[in-house]
PyMOL commands that place a pseudoatom at each C-alpha (Angstrom):
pseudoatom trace, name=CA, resn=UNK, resi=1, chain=A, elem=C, hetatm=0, pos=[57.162, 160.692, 67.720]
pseudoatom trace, name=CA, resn=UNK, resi=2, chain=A, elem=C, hetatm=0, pos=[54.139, 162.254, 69.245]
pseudoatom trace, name=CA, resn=UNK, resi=3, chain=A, elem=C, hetatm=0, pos=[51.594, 161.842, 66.446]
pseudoatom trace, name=CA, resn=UNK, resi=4, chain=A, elem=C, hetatm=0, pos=[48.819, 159.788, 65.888]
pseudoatom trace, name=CA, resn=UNK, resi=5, chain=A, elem=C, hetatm=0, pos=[49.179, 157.079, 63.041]
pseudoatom trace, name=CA, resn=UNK, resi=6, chain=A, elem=C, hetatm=0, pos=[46.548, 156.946, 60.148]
pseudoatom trace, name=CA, resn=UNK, resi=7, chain=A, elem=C, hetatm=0, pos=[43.275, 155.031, 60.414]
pseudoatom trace, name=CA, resn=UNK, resi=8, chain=A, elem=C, hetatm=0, pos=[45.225, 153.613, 57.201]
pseudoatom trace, name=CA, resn=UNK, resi=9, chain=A, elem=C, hetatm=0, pos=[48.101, 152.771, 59.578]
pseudoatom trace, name=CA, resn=UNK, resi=10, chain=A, elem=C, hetatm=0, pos=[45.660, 151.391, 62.258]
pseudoatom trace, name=CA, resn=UNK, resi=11, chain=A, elem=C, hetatm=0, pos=[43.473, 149.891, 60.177]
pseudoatom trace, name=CA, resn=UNK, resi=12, chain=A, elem=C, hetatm=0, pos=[46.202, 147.589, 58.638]
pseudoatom trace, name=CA, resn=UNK, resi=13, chain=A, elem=C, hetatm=0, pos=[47.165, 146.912, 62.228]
pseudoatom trace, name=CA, resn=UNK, resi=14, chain=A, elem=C, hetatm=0, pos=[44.600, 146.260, 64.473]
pseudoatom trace, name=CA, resn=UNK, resi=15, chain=A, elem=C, hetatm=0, pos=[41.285, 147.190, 63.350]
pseudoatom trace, name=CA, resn=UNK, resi=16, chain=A, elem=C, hetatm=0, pos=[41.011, 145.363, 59.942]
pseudoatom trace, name=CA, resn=UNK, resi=17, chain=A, elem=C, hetatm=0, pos=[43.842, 142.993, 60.524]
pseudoatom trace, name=CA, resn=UNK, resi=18, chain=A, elem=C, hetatm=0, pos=[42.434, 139.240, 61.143]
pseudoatom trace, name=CA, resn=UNK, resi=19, chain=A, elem=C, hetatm=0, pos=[43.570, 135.562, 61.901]
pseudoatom trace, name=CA, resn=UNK, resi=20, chain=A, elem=C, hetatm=0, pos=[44.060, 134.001, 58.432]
pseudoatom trace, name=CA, resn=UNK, resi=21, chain=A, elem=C, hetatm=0, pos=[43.594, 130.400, 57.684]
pseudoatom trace, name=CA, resn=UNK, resi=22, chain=A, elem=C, hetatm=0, pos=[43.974, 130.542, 53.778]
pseudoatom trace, name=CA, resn=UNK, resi=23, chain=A, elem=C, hetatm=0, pos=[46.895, 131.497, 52.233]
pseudoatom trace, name=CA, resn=UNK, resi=24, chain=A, elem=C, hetatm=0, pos=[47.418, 133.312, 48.753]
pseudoatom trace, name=CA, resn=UNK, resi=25, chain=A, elem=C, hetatm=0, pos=[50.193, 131.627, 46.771]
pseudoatom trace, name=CA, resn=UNK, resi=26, chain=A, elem=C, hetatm=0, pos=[53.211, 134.446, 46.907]
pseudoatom trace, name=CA, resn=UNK, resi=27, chain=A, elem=C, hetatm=0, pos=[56.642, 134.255, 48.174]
pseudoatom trace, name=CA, resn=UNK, resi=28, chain=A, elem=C, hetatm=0, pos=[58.016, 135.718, 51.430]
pseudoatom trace, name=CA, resn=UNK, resi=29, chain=A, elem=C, hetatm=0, pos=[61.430, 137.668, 51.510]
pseudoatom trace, name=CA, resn=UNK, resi=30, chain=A, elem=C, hetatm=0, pos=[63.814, 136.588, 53.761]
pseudoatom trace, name=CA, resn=UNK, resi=31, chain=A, elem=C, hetatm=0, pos=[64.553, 140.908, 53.630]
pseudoatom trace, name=CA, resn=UNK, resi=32, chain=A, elem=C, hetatm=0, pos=[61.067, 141.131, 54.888]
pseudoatom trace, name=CA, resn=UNK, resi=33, chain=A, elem=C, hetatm=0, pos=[61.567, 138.481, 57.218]
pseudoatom trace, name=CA, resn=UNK, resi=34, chain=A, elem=C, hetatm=0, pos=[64.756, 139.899, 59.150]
pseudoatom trace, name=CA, resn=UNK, resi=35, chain=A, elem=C, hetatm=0, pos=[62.940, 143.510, 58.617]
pseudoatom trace, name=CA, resn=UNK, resi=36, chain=A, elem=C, hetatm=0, pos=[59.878, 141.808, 60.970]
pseudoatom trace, name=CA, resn=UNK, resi=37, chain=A, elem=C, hetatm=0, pos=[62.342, 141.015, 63.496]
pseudoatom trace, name=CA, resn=UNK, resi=38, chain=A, elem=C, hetatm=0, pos=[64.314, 144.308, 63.262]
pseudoatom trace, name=CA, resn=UNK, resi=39, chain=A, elem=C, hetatm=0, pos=[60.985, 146.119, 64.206]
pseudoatom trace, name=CA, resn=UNK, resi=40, chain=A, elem=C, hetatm=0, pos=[59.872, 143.594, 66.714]
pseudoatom trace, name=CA, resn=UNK, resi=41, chain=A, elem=C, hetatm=0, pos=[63.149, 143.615, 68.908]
pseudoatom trace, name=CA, resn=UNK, resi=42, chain=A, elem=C, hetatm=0, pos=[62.487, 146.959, 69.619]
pseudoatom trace, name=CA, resn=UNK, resi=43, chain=A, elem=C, hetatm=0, pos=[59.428, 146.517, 71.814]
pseudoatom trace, name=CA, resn=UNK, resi=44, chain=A, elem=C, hetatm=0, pos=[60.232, 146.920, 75.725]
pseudoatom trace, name=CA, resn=UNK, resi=45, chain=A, elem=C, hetatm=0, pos=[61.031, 143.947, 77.839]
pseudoatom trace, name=CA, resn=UNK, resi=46, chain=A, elem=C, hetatm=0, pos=[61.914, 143.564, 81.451]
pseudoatom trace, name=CA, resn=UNK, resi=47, chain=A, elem=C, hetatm=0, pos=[65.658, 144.951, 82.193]
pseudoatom trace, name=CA, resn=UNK, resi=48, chain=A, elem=C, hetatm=0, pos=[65.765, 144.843, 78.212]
pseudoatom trace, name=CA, resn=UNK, resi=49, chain=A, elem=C, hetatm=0, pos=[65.880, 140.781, 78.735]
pseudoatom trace, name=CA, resn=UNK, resi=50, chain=A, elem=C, hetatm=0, pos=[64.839, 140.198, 75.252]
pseudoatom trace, name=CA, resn=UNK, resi=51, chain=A, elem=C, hetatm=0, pos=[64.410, 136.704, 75.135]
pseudoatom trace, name=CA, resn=UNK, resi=52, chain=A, elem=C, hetatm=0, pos=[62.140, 135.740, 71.946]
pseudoatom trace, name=CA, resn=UNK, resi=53, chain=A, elem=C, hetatm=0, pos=[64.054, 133.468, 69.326]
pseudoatom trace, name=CA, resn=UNK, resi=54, chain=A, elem=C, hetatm=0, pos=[62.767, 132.824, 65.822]
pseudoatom trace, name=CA, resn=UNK, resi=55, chain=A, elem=C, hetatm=0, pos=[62.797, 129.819, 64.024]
pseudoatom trace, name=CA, resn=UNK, resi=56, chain=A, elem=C, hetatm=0, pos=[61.674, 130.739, 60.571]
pseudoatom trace, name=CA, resn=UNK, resi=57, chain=A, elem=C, hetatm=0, pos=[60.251, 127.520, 58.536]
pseudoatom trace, name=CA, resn=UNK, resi=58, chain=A, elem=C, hetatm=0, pos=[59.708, 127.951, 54.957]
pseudoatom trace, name=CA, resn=UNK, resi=59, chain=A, elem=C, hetatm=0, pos=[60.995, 124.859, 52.818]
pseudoatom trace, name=CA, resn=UNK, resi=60, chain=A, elem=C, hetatm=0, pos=[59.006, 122.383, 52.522]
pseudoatom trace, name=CA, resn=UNK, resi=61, chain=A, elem=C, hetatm=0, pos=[61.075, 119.757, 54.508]
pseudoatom trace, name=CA, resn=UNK, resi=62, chain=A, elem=C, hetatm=0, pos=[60.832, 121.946, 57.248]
pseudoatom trace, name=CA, resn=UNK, resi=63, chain=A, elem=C, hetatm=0, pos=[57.276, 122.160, 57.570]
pseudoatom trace, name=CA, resn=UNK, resi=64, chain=A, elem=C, hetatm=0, pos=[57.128, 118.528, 56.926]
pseudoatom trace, name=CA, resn=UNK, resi=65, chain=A, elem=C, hetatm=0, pos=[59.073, 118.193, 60.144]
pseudoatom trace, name=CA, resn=UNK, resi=66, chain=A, elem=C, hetatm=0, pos=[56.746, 120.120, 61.995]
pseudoatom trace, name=CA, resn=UNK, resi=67, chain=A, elem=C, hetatm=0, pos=[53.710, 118.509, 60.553]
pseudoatom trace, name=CA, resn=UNK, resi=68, chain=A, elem=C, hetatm=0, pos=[53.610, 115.717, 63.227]
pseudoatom trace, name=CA, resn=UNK, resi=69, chain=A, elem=C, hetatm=0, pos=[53.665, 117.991, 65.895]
pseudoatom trace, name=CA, resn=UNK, resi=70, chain=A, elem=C, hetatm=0, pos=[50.247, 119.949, 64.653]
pseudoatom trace, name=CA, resn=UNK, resi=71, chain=A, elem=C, hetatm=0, pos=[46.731, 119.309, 66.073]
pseudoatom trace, name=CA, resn=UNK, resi=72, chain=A, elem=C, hetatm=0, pos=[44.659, 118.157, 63.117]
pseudoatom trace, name=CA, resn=UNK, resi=73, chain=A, elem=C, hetatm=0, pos=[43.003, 121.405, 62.722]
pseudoatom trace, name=CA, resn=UNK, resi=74, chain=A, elem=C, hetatm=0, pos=[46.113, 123.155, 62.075]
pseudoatom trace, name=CA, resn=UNK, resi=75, chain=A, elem=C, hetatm=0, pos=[47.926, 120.803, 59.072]
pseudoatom trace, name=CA, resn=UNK, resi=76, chain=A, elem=C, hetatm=0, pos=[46.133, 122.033, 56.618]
pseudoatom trace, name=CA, resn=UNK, resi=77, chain=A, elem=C, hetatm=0, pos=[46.932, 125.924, 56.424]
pseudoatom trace, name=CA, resn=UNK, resi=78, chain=A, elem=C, hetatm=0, pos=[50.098, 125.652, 58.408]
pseudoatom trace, name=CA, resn=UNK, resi=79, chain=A, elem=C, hetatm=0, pos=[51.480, 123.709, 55.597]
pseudoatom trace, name=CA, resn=UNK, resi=80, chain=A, elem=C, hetatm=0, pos=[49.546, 126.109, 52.533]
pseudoatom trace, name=CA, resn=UNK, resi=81, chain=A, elem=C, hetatm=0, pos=[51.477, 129.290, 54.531]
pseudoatom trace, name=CA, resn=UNK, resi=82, chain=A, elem=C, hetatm=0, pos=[54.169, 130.627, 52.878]
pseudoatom trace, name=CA, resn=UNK, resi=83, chain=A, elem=C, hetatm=0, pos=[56.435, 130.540, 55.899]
pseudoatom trace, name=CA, resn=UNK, resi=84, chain=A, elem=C, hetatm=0, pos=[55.853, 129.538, 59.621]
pseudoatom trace, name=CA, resn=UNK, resi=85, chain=A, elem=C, hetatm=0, pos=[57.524, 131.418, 62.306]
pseudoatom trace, name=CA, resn=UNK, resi=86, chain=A, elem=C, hetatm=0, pos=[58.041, 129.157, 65.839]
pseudoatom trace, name=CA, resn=UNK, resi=87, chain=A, elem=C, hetatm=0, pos=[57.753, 132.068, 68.219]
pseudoatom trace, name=CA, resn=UNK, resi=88, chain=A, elem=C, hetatm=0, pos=[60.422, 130.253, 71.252]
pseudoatom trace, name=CA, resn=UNK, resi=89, chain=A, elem=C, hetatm=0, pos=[62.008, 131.899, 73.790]
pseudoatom trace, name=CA, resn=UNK, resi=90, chain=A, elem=C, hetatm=0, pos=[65.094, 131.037, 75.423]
pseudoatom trace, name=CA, resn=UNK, resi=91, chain=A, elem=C, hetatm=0, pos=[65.387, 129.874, 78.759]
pseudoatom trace, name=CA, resn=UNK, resi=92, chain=A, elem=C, hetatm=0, pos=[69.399, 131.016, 78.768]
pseudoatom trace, name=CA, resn=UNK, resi=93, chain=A, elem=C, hetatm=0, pos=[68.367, 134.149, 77.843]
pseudoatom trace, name=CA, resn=UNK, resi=94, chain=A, elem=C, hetatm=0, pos=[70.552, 136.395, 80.668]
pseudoatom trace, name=CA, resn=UNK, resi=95, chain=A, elem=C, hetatm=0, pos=[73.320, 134.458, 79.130]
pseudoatom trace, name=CA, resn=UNK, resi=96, chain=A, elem=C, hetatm=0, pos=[73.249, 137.510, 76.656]
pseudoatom trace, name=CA, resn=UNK, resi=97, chain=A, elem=C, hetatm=0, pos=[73.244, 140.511, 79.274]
pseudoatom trace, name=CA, resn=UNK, resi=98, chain=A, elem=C, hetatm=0, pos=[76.911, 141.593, 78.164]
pseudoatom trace, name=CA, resn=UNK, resi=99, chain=A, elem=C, hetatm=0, pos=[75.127, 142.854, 75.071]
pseudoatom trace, name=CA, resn=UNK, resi=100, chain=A, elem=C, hetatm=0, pos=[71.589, 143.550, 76.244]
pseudoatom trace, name=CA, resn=UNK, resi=101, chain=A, elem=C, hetatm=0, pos=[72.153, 145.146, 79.866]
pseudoatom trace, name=CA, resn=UNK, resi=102, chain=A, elem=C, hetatm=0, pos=[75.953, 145.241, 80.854]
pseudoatom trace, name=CA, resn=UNK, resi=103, chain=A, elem=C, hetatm=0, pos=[75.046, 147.045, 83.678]
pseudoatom trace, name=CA, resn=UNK, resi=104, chain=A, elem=C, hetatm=0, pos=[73.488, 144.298, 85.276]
pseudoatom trace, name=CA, resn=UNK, resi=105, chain=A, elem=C, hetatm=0, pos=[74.634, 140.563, 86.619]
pseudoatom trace, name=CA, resn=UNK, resi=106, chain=A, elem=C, hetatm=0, pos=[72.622, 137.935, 84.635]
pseudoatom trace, name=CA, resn=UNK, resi=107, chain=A, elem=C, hetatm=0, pos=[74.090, 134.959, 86.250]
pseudoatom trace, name=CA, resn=UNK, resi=108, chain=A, elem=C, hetatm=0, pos=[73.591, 136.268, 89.553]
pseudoatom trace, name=CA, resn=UNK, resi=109, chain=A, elem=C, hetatm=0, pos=[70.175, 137.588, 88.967]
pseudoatom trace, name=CA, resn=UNK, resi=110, chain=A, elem=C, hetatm=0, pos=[68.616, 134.271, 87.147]
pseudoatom trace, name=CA, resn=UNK, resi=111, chain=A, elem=C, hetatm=0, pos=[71.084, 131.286, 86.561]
pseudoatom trace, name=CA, resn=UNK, resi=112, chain=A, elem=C, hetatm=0, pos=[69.542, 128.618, 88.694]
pseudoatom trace, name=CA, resn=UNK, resi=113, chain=A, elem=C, hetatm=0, pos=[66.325, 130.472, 89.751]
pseudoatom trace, name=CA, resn=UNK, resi=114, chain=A, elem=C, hetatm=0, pos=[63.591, 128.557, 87.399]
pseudoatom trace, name=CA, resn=UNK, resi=115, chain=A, elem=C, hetatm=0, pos=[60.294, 129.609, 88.506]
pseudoatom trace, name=CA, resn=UNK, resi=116, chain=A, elem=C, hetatm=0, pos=[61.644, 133.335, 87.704]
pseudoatom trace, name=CA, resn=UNK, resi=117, chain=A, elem=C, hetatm=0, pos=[63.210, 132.360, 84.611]
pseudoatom trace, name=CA, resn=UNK, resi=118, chain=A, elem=C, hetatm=0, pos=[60.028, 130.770, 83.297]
pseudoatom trace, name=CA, resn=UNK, resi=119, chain=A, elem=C, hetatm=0, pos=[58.045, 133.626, 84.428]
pseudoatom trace, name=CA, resn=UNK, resi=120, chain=A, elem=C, hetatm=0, pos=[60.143, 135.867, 82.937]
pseudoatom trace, name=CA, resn=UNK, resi=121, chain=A, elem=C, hetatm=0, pos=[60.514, 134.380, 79.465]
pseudoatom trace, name=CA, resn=UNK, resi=122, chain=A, elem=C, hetatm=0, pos=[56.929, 133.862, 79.762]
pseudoatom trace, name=CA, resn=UNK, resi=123, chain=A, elem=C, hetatm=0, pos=[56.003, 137.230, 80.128]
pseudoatom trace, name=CA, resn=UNK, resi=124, chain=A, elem=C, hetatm=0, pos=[58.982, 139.204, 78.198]
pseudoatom trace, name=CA, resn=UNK, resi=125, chain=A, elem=C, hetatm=0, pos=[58.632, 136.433, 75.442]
pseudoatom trace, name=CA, resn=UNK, resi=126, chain=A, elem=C, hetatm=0, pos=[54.830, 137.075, 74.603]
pseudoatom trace, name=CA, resn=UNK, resi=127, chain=A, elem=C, hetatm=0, pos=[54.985, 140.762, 74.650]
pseudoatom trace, name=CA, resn=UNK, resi=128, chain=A, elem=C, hetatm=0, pos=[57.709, 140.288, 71.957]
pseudoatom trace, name=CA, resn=UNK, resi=129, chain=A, elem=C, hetatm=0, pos=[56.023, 137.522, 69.952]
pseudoatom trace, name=CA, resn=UNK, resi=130, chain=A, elem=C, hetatm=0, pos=[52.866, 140.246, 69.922]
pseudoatom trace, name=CA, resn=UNK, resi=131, chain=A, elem=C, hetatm=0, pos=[55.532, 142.814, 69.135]
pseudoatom trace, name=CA, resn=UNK, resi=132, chain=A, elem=C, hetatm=0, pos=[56.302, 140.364, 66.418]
pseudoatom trace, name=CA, resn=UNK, resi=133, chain=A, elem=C, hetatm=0, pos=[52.414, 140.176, 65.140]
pseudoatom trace, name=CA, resn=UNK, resi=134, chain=A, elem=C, hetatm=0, pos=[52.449, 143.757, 64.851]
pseudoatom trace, name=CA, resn=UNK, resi=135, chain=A, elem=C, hetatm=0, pos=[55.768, 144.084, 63.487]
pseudoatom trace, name=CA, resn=UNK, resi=136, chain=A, elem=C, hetatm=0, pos=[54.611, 142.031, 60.489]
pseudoatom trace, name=CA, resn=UNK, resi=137, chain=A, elem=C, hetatm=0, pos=[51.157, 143.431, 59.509]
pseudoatom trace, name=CA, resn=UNK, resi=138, chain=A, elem=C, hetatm=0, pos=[52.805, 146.873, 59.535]
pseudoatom trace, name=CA, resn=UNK, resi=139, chain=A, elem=C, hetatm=0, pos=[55.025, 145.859, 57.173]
pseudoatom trace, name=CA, resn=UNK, resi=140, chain=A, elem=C, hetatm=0, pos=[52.494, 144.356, 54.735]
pseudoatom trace, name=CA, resn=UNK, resi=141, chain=A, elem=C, hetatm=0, pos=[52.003, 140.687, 56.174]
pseudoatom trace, name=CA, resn=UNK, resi=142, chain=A, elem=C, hetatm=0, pos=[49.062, 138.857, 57.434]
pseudoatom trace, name=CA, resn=UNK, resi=143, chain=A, elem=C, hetatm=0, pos=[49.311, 136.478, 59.909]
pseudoatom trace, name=CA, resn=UNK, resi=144, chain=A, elem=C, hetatm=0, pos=[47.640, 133.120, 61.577]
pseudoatom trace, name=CA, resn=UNK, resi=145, chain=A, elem=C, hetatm=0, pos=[49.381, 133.081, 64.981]
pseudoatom trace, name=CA, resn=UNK, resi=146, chain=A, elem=C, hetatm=0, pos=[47.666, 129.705, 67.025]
pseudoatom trace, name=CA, resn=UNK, resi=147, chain=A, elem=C, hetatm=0, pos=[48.625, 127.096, 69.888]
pseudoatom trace, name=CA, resn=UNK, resi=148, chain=A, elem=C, hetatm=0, pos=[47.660, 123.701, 69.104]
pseudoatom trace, name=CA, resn=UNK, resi=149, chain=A, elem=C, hetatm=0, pos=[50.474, 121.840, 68.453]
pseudoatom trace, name=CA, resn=UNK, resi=150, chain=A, elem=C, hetatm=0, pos=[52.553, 119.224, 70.781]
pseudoatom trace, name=CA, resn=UNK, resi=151, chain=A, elem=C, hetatm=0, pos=[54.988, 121.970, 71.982]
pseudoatom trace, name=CA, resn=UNK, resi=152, chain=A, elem=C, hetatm=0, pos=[57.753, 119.117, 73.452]
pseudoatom trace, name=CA, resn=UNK, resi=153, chain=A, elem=C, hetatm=0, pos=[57.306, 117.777, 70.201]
pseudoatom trace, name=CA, resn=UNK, resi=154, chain=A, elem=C, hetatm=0, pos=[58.641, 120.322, 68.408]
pseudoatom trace, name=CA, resn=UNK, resi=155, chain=A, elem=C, hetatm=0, pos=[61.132, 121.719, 70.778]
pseudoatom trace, name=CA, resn=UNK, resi=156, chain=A, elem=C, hetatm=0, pos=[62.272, 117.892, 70.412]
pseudoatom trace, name=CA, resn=UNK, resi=157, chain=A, elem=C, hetatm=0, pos=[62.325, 118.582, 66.622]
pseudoatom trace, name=CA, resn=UNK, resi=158, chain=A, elem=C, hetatm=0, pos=[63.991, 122.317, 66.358]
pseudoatom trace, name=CA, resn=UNK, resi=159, chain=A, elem=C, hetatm=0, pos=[65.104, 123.020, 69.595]
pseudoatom trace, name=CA, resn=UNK, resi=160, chain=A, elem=C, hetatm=0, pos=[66.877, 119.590, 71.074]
pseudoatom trace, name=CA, resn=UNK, resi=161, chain=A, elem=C, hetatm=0, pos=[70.056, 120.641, 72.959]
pseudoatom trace, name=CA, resn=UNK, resi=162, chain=A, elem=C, hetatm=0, pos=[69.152, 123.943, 73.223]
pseudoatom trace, name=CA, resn=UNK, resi=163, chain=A, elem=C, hetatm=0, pos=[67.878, 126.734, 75.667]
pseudoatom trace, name=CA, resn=UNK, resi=164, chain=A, elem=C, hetatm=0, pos=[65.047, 127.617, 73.241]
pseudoatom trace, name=CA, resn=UNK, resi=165, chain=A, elem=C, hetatm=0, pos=[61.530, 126.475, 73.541]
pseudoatom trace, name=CA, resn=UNK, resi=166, chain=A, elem=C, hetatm=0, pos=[58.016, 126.998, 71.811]
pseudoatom trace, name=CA, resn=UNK, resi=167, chain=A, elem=C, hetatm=0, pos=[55.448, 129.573, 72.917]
pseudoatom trace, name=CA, resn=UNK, resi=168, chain=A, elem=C, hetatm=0, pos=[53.446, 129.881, 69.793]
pseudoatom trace, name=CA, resn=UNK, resi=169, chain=A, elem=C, hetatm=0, pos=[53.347, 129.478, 66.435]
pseudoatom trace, name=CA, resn=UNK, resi=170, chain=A, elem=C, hetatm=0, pos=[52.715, 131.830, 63.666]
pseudoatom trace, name=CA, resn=UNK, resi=171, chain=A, elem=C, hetatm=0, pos=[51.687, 131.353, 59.934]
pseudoatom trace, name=CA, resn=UNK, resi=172, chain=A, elem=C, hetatm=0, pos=[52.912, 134.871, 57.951]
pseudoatom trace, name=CA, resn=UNK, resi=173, chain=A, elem=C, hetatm=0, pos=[51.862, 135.519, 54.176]
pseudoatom trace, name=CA, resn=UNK, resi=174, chain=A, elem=C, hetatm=0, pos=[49.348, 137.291, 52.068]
pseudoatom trace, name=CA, resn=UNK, resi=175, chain=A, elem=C, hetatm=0, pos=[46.199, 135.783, 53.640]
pseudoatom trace, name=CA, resn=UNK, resi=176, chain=A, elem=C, hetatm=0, pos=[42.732, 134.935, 51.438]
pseudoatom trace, name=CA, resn=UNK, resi=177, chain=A, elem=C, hetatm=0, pos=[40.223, 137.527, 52.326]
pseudoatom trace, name=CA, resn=UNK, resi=178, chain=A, elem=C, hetatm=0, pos=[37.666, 135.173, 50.389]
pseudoatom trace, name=CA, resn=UNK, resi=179, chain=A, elem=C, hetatm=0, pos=[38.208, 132.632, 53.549]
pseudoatom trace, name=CA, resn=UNK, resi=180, chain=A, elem=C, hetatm=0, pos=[38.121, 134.720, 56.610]
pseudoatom trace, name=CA, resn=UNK, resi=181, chain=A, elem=C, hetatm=0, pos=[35.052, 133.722, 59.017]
pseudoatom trace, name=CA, resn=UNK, resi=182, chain=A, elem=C, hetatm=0, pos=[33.043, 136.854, 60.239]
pseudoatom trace, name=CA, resn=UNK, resi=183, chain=A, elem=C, hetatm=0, pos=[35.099, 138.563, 62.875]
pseudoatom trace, name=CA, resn=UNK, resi=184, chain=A, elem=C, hetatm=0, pos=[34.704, 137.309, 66.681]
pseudoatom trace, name=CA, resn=UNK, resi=185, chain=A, elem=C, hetatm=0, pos=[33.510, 140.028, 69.045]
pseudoatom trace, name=CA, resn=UNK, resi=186, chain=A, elem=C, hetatm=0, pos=[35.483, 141.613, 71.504]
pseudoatom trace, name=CA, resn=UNK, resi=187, chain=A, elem=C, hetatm=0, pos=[34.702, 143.254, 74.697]
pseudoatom trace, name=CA, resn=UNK, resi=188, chain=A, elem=C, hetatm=0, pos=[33.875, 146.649, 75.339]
pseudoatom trace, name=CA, resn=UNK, resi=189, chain=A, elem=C, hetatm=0, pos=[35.215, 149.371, 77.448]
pseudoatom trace, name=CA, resn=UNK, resi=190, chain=A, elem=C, hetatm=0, pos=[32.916, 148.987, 80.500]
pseudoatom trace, name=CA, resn=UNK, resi=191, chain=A, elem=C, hetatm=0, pos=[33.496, 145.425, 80.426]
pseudoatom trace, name=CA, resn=UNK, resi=192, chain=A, elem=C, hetatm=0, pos=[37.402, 144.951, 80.420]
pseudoatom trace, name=CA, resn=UNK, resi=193, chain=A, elem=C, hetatm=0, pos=[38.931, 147.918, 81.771]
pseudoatom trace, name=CA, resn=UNK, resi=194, chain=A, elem=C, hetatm=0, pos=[38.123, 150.058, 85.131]
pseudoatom trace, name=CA, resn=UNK, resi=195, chain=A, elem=C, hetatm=0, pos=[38.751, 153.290, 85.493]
pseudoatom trace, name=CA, resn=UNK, resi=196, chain=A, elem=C, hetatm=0, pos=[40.424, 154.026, 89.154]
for i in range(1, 196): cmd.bond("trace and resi %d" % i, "trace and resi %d" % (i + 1))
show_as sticks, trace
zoom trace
């Protein structure tokens, strides 16, 4: 547990992973799909909260439901990806607590406190959807994760009478290296981090 990955391993992670736009024509697995998610829910979260939910879109009729609900720069390779993944959370979350931390009162700790229930899905539900991002290209996918898109709109669409909503979406698939745009530059050490 104690050993540094590959450059391989990082490489197809982080440092030669990349936002795709363009999509290569080849199927998804729902296998790989639920195999994404089995690595992803094992990421940390706050008292083991775990509140990410999934809404996988990959007919065609549900990507044509979601189509409204994209910014105009988005249709195009949103609808080319092989499957879309609605990264929501779910504001009932501590609902689940029996399973995901018996030892501790849900109800009493969040039910009717909504500034600490949206701060904690918030937080808890982006480091999982990042999880999720990393969960996928180490298992062979690229991704497109992105924001613009009317997010009432589509929890209006996929979510209505539910406790989920929409943090981000994210287009999986075997991405076209022949589109990617030069990489964006990143800040270095000095720049971002302080050493105390």
């Amino acid at each position: 547990m104690n050993e540094i990955l590959s450059d391989a391993a990082l490489d197809q992670i982080f440092r030669q992973a990349r936002t795709y736009r363009a999509w290569r024509d080849e199927e998804v697995s729902d296998v790989l799909l639920e195999a994404i998610y089995d690595l992803a829910k094992m990421g940390p979260t706050s008292a083991n909260c775990c509140p990410m939910r999934v809404a996988f879109l990959r007919s065609k009729a549900a990507k044509e439901k979601l189509r409204p609900a994209l910014d105009a720069g988005n249709v195009d390779k949103t609808m080319a990806a092989p499957v879309t993944a609605i990264i929501a959370y779910d504001l009932a979350f501590y609902e689940k607590f029996s399973t995901l931390a018996p030892q501790r009162d849900g109800q009493k700790m969040y039910a009717g406190k909504e500034a600490l229930v949206q701060e904690t899905v918030m937080r808890n539900g982006s480091l999982q959807g990042a999880y999720f991002i990393i969960a996928a290209r180490a298992l062979g996918l690229d991704c497109g994760p992105m924001s613009g898109f009317d997010r009432d709109r589509v929890d209006k669409i996929f979510f209505a009478g539910t406790s989920w909503r929409a943090n981000f979406l994210c287009n999986l698939g075997h991405g076209d290296p022949a589109a990617l745009r030069p990489r964006a530059a990143r800040l270095e050490f000095d720049e971002a981090c302080q050493l105390l």
